[in-house]
C-alpha angles and dihedrals in degrees: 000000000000114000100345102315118147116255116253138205126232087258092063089245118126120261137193133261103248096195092058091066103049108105113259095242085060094040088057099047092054087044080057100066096039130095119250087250096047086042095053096040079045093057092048091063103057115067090217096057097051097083096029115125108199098153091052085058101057112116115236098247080070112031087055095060097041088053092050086066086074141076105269089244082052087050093047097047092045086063086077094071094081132008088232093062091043084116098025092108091057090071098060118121104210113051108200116192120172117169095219078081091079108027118080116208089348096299112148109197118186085232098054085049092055084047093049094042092048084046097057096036089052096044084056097051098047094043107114104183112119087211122038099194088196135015115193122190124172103173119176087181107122127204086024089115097132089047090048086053097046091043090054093048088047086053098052096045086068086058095253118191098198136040124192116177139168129188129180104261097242087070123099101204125189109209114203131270089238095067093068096047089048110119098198096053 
């Protein structure tokens, strides 16, 4: 059934798409035990599939916690698969932002740190979450110590829990004096 054309029998008659009538608790069962690759070439095959949304449909008590399983950047970016999830991402409760998301075979450009730097500023002001459970930072930024700073006060002040952060050893980096006064931590 290339590109849209209807099956056809041996015979050259039209035949139906057999997928498209199973019912859609069997359907998901059989997408279960599938692989992402043998789910998505499954649902091309079937007609009724092809404009299904299922992601879309997912309620927010579960689409939150799935997206806490990604890099923050992954989160973010996932946001653009449906309107309704644009500011999904700003309810998870762990951030985490890890700089190898930006740099590509250890180069560190001045313009991807800005990026980096603007992106983590900007996921922290635009979290919305009261309570951050786990705030992850690996920056291999050297010489970022103020925005380090800045990144780690802007987390306790959403109540985190964890903190889990890793600077390049030639850094000399001052945490605030906030952190050690932080009751949740």
């Amino acid at each position: 059934m290339a590109g849209g054309a209807p099956m056809k029998s041996k015979g050259g008659e039209e035949i139906a798409d057999r997928i498209s009538i199973l019912p859609d608790e069997l359907i998901n069962h059989i997408q279960y035990f599938l692989s992402t690759k043998e789910a998505v070439r499954t649902s091309i095959l079937s007609k009724r599939w092809r404009l299904a949304d299922g992601i879309s449909a997912l309620p927010d008590a579960l689409l939150t916690p799935i997206l806490s399983f990604l890099l923050t950047k992954e989160a973010v970016c996932a946001t653009i698969l449906s309107k309704r999830w644009k500011f999904a991402w700003a309810s998870i409760p762990i951030l985490d932002c890890n700089d190898y998301e930006f740099f590509n075979n250890d180069t560190e450009d001045e313009s991807t740190a800005q990026h980096y730097v603007k992106f983590v500023g900007r996921v922290l002001s635009l979290h919305d979450a009261f309570f951050t459970r786990k705030f992850i930072l690996c920056c291999e930024l050297e010489h970022k110590s103020s925005c380090i700073q800045s990144w780690v006060s802007a987390t306790i002040m959403r109540n985190v829990e964890e903190l889990d952060i890793s600077v390049p050893d030639s850094d000399s980096v001052s945490l605030p004096h906030c952190l050690y006064a932080c009751g949740r931590l």
